[in-house]
DSSP file (Angstrom, degrees, kcal/mol; ACC not computed):
  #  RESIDUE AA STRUCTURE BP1 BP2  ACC     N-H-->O    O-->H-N    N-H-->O    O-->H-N    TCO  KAPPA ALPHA  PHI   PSI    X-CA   Y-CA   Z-CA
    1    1 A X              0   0    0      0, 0.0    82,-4.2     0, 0.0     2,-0.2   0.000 360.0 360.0 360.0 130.2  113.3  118.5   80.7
    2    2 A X  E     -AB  40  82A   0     38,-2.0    38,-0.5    80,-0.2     2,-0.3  -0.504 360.0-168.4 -58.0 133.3  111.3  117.6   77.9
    3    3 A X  E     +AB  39  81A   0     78,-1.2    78,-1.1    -2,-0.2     2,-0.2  -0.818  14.9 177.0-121.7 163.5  110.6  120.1   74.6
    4    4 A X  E     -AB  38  80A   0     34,-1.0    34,-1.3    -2,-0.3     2,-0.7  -0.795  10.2-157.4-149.6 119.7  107.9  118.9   72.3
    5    5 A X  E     -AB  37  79A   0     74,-5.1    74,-0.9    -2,-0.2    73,-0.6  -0.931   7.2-171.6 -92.0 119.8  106.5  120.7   69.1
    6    6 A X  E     +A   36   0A   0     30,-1.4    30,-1.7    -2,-0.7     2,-0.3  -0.937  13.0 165.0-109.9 118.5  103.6  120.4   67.4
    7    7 A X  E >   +A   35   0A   0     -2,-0.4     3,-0.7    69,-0.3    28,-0.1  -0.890  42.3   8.5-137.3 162.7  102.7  122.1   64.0
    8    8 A X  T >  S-     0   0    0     26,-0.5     3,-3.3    -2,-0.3     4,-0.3  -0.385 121.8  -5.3  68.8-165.6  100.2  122.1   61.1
    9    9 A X  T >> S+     0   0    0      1,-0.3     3,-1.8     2,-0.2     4,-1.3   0.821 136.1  52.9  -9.9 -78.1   97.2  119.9   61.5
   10   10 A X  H <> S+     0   0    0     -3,-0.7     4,-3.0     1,-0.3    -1,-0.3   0.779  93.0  74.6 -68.7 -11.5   98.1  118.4   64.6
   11   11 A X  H <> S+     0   0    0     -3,-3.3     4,-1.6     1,-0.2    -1,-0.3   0.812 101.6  41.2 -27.4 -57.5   98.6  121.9   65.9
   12   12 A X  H <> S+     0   0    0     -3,-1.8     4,-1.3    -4,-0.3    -1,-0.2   0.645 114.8  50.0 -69.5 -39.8   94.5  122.3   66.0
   13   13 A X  H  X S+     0   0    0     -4,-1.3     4,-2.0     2,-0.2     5,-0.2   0.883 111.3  53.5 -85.3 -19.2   93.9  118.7   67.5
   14   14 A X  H  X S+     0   0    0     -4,-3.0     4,-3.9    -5,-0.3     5,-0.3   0.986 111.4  44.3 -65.1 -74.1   96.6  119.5   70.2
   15   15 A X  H  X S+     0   0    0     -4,-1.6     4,-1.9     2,-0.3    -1,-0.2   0.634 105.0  56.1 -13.6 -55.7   95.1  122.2   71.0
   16   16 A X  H  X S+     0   0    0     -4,-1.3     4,-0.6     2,-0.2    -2,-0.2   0.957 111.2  49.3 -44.7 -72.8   91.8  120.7   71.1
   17   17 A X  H  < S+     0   0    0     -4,-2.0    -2,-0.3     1,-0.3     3,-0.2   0.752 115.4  52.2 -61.5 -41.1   93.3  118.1   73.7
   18   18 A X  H  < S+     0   0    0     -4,-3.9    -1,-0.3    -5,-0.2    -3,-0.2   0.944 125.8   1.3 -66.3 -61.9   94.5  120.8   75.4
   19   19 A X  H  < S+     0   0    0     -4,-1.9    -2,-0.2    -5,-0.3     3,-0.2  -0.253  86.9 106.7-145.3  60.0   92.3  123.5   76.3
   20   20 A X  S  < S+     0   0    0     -4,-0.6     5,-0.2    -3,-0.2    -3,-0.1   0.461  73.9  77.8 -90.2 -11.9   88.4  122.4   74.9
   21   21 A X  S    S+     0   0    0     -5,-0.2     2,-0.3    -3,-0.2    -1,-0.1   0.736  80.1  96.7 -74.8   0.6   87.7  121.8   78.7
   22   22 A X  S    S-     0   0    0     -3,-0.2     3,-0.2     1,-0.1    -3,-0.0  -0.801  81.4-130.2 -82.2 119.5   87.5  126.1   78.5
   23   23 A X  S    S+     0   0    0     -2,-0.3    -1,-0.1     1,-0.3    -3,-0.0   0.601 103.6  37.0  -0.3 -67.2   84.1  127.5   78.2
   24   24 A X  S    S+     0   0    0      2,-0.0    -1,-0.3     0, 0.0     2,-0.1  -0.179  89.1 162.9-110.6  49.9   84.7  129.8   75.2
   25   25 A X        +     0   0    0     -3,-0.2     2,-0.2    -5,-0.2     3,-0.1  -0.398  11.2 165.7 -67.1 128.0   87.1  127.4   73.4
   26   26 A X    >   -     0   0    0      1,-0.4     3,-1.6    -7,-0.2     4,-0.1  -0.692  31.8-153.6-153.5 114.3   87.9  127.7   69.9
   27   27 A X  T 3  S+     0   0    0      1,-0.3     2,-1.1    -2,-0.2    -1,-0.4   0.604  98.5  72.2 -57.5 -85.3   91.0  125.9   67.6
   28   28 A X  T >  S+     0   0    0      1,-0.3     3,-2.3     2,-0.1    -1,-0.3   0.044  80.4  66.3   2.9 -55.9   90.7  128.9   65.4
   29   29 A X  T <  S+     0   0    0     -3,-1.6    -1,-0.3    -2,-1.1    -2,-0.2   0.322 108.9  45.4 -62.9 -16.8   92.3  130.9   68.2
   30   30 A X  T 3  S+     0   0    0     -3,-0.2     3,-0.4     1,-0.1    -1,-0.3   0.390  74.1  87.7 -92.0 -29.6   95.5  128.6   67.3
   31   31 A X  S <  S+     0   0    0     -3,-2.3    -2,-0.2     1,-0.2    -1,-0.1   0.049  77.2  76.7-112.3  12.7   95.9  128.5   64.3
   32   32 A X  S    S+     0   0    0     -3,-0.1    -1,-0.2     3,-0.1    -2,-0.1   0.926  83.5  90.4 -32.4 -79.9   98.2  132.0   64.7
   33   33 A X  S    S-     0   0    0     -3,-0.4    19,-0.2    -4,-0.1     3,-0.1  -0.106  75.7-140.0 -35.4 115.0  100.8  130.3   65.9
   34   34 A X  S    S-     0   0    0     17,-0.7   -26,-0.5     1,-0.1     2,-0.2   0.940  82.7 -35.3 -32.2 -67.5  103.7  128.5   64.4
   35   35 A X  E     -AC   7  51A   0     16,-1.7    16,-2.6    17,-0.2     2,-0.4  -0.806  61.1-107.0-140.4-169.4  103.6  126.0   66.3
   36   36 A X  E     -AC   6  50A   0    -30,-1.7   -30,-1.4    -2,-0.2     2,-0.5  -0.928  30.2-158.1-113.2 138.4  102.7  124.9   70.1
   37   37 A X  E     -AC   5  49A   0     12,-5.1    12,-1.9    -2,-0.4     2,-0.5  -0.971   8.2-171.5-117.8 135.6  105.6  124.1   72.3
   38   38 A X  E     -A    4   0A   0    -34,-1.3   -34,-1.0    -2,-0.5     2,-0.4  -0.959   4.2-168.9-115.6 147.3  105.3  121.9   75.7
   39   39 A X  E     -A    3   0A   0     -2,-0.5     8,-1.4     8,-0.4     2,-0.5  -0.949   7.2-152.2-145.6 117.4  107.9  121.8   77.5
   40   40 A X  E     -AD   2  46A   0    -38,-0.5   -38,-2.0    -2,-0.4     6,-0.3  -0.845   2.7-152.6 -92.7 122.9  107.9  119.0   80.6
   41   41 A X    >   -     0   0    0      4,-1.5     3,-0.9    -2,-0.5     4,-0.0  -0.433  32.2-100.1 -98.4 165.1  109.6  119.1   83.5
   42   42 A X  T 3  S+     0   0    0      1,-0.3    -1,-0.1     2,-0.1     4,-0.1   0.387 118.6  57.4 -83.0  32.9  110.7  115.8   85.3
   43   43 A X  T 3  S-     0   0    0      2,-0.2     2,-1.6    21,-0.0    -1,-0.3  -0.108 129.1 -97.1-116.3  51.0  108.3  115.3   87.8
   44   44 A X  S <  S+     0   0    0     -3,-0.9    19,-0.1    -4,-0.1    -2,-0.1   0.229  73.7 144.4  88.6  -8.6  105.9  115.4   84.7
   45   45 A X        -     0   0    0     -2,-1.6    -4,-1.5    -5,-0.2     2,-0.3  -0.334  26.2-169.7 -42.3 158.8  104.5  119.2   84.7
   46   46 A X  B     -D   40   0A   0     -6,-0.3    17,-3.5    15,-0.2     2,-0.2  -0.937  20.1-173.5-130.1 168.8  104.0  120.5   81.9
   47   47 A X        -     0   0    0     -8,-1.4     2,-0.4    -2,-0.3    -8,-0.4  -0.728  18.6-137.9-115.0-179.6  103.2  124.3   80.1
   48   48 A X  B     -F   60   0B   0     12,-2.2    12,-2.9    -2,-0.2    11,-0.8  -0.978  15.6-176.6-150.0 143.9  102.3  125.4   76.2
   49   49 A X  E     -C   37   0A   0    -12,-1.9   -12,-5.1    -2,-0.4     2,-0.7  -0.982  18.3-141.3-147.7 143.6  103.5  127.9   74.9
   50   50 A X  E     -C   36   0A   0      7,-0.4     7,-1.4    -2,-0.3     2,-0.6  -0.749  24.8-163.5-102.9 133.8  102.5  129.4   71.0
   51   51 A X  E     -CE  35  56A   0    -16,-2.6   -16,-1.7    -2,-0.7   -17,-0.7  -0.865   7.7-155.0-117.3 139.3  105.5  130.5   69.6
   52   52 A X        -     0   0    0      3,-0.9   -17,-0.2    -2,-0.6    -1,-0.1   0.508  48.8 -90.8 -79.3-131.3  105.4  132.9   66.4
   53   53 A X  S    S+     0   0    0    -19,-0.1   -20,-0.0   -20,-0.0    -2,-0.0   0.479 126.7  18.9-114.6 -26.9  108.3  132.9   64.3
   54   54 A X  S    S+     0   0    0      0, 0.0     2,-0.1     0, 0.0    -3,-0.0   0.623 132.0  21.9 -93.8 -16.8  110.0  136.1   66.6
   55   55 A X        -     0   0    0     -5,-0.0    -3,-0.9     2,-0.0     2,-0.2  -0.458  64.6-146.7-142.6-158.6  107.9  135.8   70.0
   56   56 A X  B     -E   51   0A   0     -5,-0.2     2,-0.6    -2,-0.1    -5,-0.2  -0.948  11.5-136.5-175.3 148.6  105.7  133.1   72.1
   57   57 A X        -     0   0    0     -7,-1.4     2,-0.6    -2,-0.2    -7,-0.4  -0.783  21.3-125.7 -93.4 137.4  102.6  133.3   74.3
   58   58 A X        +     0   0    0     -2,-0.6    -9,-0.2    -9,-0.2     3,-0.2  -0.889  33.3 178.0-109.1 115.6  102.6  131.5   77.4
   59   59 A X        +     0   0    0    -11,-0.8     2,-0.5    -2,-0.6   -10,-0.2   0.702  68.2  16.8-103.5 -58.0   99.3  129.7   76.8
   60   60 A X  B    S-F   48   0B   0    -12,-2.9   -12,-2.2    -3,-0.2    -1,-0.3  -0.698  73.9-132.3-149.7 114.6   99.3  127.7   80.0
   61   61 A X        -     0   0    0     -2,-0.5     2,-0.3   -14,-0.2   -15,-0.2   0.208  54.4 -69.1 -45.0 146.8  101.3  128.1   83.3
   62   62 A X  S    S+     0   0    0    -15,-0.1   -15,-0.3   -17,-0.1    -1,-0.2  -0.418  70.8 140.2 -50.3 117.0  103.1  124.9   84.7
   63   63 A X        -     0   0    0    -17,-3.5     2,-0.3    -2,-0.3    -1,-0.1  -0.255  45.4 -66.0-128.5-127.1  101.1  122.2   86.1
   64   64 A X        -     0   0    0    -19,-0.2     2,-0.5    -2,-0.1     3,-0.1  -0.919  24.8-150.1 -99.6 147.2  100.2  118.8   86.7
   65   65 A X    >   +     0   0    0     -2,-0.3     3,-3.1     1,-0.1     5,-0.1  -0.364  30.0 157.7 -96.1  48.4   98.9  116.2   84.2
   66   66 A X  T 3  S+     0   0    0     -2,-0.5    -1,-0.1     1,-0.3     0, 0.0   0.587  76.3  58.4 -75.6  11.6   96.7  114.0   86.1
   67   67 A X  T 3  S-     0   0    0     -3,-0.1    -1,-0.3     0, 0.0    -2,-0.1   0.427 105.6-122.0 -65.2 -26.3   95.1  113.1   82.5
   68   68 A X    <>  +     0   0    0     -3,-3.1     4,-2.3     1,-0.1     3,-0.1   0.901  59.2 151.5  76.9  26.0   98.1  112.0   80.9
   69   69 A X  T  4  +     0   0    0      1,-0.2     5,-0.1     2,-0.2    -1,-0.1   0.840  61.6  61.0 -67.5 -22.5   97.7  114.6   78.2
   70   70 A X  T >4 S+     0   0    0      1,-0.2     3,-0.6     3,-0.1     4,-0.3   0.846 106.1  53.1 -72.3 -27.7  101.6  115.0   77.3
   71   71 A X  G >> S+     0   0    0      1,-0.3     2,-1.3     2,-0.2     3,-1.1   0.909 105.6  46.7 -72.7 -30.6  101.5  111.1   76.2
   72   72 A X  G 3< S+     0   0    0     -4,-2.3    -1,-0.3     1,-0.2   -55,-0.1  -0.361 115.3  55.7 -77.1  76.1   98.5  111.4   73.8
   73   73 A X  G X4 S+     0   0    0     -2,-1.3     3,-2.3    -3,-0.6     4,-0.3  -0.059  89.9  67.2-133.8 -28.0  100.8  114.6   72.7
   74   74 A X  G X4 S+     0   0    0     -3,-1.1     3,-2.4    -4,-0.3    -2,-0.1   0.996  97.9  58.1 -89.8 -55.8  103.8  112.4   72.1
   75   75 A X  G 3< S+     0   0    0     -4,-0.8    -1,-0.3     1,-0.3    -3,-0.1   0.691 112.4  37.8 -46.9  -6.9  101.6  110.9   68.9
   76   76 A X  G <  S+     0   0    0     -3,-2.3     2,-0.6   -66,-0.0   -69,-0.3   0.391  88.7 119.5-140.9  22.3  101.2  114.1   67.3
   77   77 A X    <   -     0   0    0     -3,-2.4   -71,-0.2    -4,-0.3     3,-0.1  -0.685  49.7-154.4 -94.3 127.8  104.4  115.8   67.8
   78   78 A X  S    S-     0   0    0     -2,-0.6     2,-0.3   -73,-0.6   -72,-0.2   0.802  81.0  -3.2 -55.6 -35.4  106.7  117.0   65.0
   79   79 A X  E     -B    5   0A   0    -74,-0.9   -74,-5.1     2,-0.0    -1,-0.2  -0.883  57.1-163.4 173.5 127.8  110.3  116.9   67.3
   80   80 A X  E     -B    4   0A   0     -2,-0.3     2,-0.3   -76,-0.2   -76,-0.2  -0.567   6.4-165.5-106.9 169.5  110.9  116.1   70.8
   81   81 A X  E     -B    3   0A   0    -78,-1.1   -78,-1.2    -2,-0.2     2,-0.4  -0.852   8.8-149.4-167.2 131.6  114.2  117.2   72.4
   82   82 A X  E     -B    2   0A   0     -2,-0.3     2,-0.4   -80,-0.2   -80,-0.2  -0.916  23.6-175.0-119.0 111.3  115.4  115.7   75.9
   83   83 A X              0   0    0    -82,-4.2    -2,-0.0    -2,-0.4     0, 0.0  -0.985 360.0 360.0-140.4 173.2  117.4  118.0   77.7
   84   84 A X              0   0    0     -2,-0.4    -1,-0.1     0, 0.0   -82,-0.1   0.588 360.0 360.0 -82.4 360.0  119.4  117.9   81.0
């Protein structure tokens, strides 16, 4: 399993990349959040999750990536963490 964070600025373009294909989409709505967490499983799911500094949202339920969104992620992530 894969961890990836994202904060600051790229927080809001991640975000963007993430969930602008939703109707009433707005980074704003993000910008709460400490950071955004993905976390990847190995067969390539991933979720997001907004973590506060005490709590976390789950922002998007596990799925598939047939977009290849967690590699344009890997460019705008603060700390990755590989674990078994």
């Amino acid at each position: 399993m894969e961890r990836i964070w994202i904060r600051g600025v790229n927080q809001l373009k991640a975000a963007e990349l993430l969930f602008s294909y939703k109707e009433d989409f707005s980074p704003e709505e993000y910008r709460k959040y400490k950071e955004l967490e993905i976390v990847v499983q190995e067969d390539g799911r991933y979720s997001v999750w907004g973590n506060f500094h005490d709590d976390s949202d789950l922002l998007q339920d596990t799925r598939k990536d047939p977009d290849n969104r967690v590699k344009q992620l890997l460019a705008l992530a603060d700390e990755i963490v590989v674990e078994e």
